[in-house]
VOBA-1610 file (N, C-alpha, C; in pm, whole numbers, padded with zeros to 5 digits, always signed):
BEGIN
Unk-01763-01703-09300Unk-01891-01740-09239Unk-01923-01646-09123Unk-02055-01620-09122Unk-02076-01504-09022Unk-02084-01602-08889Unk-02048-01482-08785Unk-01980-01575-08635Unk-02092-01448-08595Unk-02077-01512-08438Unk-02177-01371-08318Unk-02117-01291-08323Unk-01981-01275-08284Unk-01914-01170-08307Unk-01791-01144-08455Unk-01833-01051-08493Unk-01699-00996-08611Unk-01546-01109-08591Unk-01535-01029-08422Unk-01379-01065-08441Unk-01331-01232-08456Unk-01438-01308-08431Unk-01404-01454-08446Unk-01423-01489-08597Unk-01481-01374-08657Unk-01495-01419-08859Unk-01330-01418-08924Unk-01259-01529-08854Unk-01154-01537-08961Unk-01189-01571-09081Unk-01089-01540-09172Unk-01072-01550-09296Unk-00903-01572-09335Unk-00907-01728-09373Unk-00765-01753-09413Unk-00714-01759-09588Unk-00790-01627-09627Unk-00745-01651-09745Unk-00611-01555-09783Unk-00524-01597-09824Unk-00416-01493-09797Unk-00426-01347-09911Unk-00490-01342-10007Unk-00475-01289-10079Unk-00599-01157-10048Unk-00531-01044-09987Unk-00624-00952-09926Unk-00577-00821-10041Unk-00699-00727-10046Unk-00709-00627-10142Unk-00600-00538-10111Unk-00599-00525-10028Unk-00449-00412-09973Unk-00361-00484-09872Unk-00189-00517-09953Unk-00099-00600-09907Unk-00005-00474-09916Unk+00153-00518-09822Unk+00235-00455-09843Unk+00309-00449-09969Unk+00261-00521-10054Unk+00311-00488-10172Unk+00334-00386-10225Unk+00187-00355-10189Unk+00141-00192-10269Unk+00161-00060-10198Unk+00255-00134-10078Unk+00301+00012-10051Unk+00447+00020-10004Unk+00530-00098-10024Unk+00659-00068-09945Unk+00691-00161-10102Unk+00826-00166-10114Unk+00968-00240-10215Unk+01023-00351-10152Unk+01029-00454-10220Unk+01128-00569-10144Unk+01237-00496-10150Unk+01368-00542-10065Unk+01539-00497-10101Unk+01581-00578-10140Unk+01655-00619-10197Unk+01728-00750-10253Unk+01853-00720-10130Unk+01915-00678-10100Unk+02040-00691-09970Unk+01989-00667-09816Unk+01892-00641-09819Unk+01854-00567-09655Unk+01892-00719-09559Unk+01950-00637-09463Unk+01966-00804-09381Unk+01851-00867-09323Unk+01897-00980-09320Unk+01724-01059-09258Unk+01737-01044-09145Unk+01793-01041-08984Unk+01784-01032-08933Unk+01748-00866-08878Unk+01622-00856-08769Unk+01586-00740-08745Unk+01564-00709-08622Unk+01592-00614-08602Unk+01523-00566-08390Unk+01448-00440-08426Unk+01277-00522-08344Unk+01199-00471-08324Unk+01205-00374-08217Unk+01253-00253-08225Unk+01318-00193-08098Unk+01158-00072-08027Unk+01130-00066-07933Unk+01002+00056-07880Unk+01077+00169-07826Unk+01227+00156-07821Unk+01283+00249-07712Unk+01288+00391-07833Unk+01192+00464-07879Unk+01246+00608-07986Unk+01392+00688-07939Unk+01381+00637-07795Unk+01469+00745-07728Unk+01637+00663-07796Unk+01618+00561-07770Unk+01771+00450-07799Unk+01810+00513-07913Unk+01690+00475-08019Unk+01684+00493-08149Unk+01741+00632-08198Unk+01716+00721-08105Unk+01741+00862-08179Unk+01875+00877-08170Unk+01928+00829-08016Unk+02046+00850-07965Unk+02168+00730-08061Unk+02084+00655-08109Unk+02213+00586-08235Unk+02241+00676-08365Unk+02090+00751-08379Unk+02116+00804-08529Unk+02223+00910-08534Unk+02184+00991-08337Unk+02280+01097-08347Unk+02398+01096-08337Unk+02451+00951-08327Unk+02609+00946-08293Unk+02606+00860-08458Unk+02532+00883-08555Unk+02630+00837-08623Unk+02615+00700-08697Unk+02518+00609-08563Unk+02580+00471-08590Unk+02433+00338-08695Unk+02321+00479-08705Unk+02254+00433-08787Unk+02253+00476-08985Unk+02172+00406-09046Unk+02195+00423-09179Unk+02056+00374-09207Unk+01954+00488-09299Unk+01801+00502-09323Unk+01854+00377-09468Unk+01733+00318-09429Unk+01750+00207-09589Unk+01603+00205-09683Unk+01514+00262-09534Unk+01375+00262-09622Unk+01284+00346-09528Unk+01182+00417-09538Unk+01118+00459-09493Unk+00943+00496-09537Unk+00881+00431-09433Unk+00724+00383-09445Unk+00618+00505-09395Unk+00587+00560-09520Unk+00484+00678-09472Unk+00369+00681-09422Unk+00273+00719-09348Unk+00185+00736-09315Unk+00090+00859-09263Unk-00046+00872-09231Unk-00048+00997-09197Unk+00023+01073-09048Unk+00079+00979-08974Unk+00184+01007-08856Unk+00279+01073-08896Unk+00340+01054-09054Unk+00467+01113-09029Unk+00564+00954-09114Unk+00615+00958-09113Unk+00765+00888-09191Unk+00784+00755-09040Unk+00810+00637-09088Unk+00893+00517-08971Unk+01013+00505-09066Unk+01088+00489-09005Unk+01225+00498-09039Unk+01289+00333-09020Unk+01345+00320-09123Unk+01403+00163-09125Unk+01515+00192-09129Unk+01623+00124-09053Unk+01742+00112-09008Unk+01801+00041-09056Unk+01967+00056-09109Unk+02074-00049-09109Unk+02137+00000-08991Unk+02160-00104-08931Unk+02270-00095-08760Unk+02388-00155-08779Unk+02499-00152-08751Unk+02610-00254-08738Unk+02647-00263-08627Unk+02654-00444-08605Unk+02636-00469-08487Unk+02755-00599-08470Unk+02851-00558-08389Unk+02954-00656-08382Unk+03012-00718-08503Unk+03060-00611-08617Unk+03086-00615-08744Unk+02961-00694-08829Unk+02823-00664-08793Unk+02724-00731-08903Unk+02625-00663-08920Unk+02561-00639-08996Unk+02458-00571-09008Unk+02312-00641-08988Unk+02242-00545-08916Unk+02136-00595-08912Unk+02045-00456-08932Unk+01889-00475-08877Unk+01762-00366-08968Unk+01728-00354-08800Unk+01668-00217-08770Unk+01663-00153-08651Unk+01547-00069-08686Unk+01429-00064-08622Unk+01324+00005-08647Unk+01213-00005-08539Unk+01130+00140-08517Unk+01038+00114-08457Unk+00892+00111-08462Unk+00816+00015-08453Unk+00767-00011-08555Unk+00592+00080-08500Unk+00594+00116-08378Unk+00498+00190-08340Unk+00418+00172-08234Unk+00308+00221-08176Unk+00293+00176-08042Unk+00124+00109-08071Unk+00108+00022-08029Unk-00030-00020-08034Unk-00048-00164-08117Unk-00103-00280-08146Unk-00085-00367-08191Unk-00086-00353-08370Unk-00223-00233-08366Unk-00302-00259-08571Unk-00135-00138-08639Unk-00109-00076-08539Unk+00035+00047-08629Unk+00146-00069-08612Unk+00195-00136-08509Unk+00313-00233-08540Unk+00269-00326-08587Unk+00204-00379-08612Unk+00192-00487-08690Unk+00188-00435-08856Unk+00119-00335-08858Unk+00162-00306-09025Unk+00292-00264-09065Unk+00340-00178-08980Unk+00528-00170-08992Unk+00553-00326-09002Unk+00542-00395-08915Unk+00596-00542-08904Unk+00604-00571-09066Unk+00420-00608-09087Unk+00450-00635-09187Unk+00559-00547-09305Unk+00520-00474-09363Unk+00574-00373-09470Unk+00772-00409-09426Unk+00825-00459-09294Unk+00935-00492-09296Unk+00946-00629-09359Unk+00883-00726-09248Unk+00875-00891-09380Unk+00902-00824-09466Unk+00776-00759-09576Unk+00832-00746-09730Unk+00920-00720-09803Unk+00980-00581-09702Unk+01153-00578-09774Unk+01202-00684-09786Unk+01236-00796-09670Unk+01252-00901-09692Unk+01354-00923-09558Unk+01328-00896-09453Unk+01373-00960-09331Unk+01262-01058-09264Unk+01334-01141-09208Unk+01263-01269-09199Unk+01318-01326-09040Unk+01352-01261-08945Unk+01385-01325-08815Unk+01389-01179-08764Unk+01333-01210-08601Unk+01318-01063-08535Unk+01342-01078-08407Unk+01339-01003-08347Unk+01382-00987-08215Unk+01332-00888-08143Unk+01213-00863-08073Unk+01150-00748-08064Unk+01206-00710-07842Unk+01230-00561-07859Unk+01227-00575-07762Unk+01168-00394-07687Unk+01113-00429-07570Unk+01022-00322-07504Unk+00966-00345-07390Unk+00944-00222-07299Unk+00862-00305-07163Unk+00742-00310-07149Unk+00686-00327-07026Unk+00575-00370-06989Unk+00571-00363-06841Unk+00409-00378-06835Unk+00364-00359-06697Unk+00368-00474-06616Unk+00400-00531-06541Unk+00375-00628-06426Unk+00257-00647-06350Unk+00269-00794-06363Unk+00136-00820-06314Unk+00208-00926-06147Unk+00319-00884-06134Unk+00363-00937-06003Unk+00497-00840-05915Unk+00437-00801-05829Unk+00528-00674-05758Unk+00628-00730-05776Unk+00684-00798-05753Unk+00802-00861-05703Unk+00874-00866-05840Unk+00855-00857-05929Unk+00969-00798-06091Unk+00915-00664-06081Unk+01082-00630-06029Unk+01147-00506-06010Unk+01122-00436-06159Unk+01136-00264-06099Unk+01145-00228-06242Unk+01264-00247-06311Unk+01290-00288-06434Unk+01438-00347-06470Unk+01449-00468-06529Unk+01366-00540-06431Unk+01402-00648-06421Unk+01385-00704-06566Unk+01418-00845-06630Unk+01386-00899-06787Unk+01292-01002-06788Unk+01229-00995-06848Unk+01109-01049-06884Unk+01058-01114-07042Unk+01125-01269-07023Unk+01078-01324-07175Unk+00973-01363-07193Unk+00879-01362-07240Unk+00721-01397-07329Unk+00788-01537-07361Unk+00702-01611-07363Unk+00682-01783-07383Unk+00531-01820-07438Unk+00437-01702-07400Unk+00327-01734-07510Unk+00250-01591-07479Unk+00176-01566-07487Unk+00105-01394-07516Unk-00086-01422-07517Unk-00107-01421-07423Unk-00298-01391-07403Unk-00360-01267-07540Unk-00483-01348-07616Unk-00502-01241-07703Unk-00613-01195-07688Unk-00563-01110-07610Unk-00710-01020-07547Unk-00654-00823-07649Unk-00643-00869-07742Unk-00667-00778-07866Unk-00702-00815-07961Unk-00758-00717-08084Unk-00780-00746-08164Unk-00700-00782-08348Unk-00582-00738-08280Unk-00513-00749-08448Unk-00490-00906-08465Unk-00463-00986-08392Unk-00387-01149-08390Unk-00528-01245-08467Unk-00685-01162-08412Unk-00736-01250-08479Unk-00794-01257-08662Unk-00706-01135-08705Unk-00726-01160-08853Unk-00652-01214-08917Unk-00531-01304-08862Unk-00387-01355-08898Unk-00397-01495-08839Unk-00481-01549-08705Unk-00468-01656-08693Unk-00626-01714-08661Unk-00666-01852-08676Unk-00823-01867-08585Unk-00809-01836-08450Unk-00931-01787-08401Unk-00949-01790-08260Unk-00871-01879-08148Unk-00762-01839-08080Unk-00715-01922-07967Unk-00720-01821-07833Unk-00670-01858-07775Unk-00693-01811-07607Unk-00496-01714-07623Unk-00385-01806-07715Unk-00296-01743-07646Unk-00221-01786-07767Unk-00147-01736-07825Unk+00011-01735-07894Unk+00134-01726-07895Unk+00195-01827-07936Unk+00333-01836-07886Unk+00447-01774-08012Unk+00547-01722-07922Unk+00697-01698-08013Unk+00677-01801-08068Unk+00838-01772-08180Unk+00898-01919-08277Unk+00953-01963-08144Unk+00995-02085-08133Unk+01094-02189-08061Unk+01248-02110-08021Unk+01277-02124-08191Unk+01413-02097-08242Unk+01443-01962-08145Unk+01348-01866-08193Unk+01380-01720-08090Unk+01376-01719-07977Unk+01308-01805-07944Unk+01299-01827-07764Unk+01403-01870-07728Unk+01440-02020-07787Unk+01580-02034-07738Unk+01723-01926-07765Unk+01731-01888-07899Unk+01842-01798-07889Unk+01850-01673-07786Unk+01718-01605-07727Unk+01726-01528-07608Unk+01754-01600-07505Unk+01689-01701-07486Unk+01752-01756-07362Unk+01942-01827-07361Unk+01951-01842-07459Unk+02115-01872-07473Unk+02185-01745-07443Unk+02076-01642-07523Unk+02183-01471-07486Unk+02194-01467-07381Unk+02127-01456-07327Unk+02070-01427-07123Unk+02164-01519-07058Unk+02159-01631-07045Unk+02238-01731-07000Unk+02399-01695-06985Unk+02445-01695-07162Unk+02579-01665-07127Unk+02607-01516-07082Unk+02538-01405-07060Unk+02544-01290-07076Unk+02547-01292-06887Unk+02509-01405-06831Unk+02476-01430-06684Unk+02359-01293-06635Unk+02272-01276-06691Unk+02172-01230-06725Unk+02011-01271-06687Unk+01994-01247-06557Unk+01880-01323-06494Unk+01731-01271-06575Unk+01654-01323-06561Unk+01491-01272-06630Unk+01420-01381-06536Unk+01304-01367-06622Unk+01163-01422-06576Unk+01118-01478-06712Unk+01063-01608-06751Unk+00977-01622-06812Unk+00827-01652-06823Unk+00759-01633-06921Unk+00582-01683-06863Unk+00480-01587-06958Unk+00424-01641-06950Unk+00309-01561-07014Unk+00321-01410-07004Unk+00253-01313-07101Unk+00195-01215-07126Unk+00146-01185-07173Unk+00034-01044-07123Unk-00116-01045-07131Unk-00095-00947-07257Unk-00173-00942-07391Unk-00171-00837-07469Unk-00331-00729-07462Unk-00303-00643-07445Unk-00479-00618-07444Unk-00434-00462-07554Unk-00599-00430-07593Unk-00600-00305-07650Unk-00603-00176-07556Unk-00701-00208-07450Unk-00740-00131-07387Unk-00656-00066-07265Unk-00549+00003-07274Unk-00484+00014-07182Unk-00550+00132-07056Unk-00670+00153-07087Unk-00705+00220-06949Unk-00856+00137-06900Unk-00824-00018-06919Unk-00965-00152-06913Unk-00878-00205-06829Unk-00763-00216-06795Unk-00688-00295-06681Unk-00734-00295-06557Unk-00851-00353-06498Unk-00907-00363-06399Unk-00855-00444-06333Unk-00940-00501-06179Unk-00839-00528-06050Unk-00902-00688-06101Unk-01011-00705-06166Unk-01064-00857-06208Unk-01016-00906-06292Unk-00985-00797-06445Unk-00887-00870-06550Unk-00808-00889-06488Unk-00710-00821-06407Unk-00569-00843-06401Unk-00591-00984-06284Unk-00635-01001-06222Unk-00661-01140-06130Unk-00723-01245-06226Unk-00793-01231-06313Unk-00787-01344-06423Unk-00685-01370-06512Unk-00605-01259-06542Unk-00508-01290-06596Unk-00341-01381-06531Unk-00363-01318-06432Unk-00252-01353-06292Unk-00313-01509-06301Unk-00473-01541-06274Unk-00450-01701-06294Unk-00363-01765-06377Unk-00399-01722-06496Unk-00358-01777-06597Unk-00230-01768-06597Unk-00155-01712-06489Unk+00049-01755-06551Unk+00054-01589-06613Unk-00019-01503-06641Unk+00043-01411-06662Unk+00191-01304-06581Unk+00247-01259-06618Unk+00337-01223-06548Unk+00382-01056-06579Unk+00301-01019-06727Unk+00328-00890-06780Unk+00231-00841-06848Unk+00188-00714-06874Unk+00104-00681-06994Unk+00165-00541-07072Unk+00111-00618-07176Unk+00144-00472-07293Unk+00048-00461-07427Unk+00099-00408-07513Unk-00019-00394-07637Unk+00020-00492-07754Unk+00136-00518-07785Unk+00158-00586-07913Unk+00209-00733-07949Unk+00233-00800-07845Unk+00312-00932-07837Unk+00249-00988-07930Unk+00096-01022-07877Unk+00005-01139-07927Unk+00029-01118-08085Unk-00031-01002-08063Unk-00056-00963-08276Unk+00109-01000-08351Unk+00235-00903-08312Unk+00330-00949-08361Unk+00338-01103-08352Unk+00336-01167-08302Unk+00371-01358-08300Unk+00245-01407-08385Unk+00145-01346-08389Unk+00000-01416-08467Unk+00106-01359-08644Unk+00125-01273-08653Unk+00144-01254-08781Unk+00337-01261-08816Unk+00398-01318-08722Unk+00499-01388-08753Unk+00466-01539-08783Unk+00396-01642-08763Unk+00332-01783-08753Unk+00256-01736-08860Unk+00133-01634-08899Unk+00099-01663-09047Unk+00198-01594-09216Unk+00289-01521-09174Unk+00355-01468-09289Unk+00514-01599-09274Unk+00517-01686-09173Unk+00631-01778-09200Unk+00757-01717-09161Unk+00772-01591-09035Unk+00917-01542-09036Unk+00943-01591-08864Unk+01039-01565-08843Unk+01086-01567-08700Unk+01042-01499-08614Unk+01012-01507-08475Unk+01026-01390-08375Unk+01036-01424-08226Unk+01086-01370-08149Unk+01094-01402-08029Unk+01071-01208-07934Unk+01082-01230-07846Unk+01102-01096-07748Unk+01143-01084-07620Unk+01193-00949-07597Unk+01244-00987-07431Unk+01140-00836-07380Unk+01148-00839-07289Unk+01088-00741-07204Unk+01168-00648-07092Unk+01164-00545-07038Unk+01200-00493-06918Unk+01021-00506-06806Unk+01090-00515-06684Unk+00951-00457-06585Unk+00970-00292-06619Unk+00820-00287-06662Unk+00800-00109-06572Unk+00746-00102-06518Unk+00568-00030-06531Unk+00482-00013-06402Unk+00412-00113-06362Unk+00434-00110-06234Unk+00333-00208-06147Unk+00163-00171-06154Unk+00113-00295-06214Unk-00018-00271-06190Unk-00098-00404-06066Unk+00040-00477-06009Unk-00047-00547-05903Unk-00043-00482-05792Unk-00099-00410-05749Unk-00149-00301-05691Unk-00284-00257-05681Unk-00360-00202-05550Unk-00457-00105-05551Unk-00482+00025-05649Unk-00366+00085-05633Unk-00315+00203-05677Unk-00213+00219-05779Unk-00194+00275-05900Unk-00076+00223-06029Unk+00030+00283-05934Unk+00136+00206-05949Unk+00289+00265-05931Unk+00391+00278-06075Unk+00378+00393-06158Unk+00447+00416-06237Unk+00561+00386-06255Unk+00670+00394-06175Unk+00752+00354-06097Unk+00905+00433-06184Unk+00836+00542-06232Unk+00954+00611-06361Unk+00985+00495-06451Unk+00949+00423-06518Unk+00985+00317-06592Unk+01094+00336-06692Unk+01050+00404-06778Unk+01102+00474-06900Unk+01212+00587-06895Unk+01266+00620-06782Unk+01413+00726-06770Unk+01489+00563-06702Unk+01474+00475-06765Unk+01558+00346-06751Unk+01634+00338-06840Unk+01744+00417-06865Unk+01846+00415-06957Unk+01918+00308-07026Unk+01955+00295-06891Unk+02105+00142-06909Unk+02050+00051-06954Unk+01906-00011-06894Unk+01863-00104-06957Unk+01811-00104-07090Unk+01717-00017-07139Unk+01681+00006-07227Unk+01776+00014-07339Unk+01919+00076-07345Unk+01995+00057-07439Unk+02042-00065-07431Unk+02059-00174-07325Unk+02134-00270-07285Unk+02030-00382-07401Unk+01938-00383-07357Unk+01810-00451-07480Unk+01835-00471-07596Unk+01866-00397-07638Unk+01901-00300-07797Unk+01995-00421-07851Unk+02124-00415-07806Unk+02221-00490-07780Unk+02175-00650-07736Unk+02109-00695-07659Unk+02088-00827-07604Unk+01995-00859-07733Unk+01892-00769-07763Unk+01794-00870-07903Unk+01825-00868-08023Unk+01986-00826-08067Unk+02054-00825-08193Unk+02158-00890-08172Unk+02189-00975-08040Unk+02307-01108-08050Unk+02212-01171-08007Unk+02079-01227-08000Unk+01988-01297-07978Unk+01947-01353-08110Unk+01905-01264-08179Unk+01874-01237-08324Unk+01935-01304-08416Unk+02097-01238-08401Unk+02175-01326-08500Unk+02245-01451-08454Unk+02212-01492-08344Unk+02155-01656-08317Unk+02107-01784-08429Unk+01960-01697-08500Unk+01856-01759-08527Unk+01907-01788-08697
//
């Protein structure tokens, strides 16, 4: 039914002209459990020691995404990145569902919307503002979307015993990463926000309509509660960033 705007014309019919069917293979063995990993840098530095194994790989005009077998505390799990922006990870996302992993664990940082989370610091999502556009062709119009349960709790059990402090609370998803104004970000800050990035909302909108798992953890990087951005070197955050890697694949195989 036509709406004022496009993006509120959901359509819940599942059966769309171009599915991952038609472009990726189920696996019959691939493990179900998966980490949604953003770090390329982690990623490269496993393949070069060795400790990754290609099981599938999703073409596009970018270039090749590379799907991972990892072994992880004698188990295997699927390691991939699935791309930066909500409409490119979410189609990796999907095209992974189809192989046939079905619980995820996504993990990557984000900007702060409160000085006071350090850069470093961990940051779990508990529901995601959808101020983008991929979440609303997967779910009706809402204000905000939440992880599965299940994933939320198994990160927070990781964290816990891992004695592993974070933050939980909202985060903001937007498209526009150079629209972050000093008014969004104070409307958003009402609202309990605590982070922003590009893909939360959409990944959890299309984990809740394809039926799989997902949860996520976060690092702080740049501060945007501020006058002025403080970059704050986010990303030459090593330790943590590999430390992630590790925390959302015994999180993972939790679920």
């Amino acid at each position: 039914m036509k709406k004022q705007f496009p993006i509120l014309e959901f359509d819940s019919d599942r059966l769309a002209i171009i599915s991952p069917s038609d472009l990726v293979k189920e696996i019959p063995d691939i493990p179900k459990h998966a980490v949604v990993c953003f770090f390329n840098d982690v990623i490269t530095h496993l393949a070069e020691s060795g400790k990754l194994k290609i099981i599938s790989k999703i073409k596009s005009e970018m270039g090749f995404h590379y799907v991972y077998s990892y072994e992880f505390e004698n188990r295997s799990i699927v390691l991939f990145h699935p791309g930066v922006g909500a409409p490119l990870a979410v189609a990796t996302f999907e095209d992974v569902i189809h192989m046939g992993c079905n619980k995820f664990v996504v993990c990557g940082g984000a900007g702060v919307l409160d000085k006071e989370i350090a850069a470093g610091n961990l940051i779990v999502p508990n529901s995601a503002i959808r101020d983008e556009g991929t979440s609303y062709h997967y779910l009706e119009p809402s204000r905000e979307v939440a992880p599965s349960s299940e994933a939320l709790i198994a990160i927070e059990t990781t964290l816990t015993k891992r004695n592993i402090s974070y933050r939980i609370g909202k985060t903001w998803t937007t498209d526009g990463v150079y629209r972050e104004t000093s008014s969004k970000i104070s409307l958003r800050k009402s609202e309990g926000c605590i982070s922003v990035e590009m893909e939360a909302a959409a990944l959890f909108a299309v984990a809740k309509f394809r039926g799989v798992k997902i949860g996520q953890i976060l690092y702080g990087g740049d501060n945007v509660d501020t006058e002025i951005w403080d970059h704050r070197d986010w990303q030459s955050n090593w330790d943590i960033r590999e430390m992630l890697v590790a925390l959302s694949a015994e999180a993972c195989l939790l679920m």
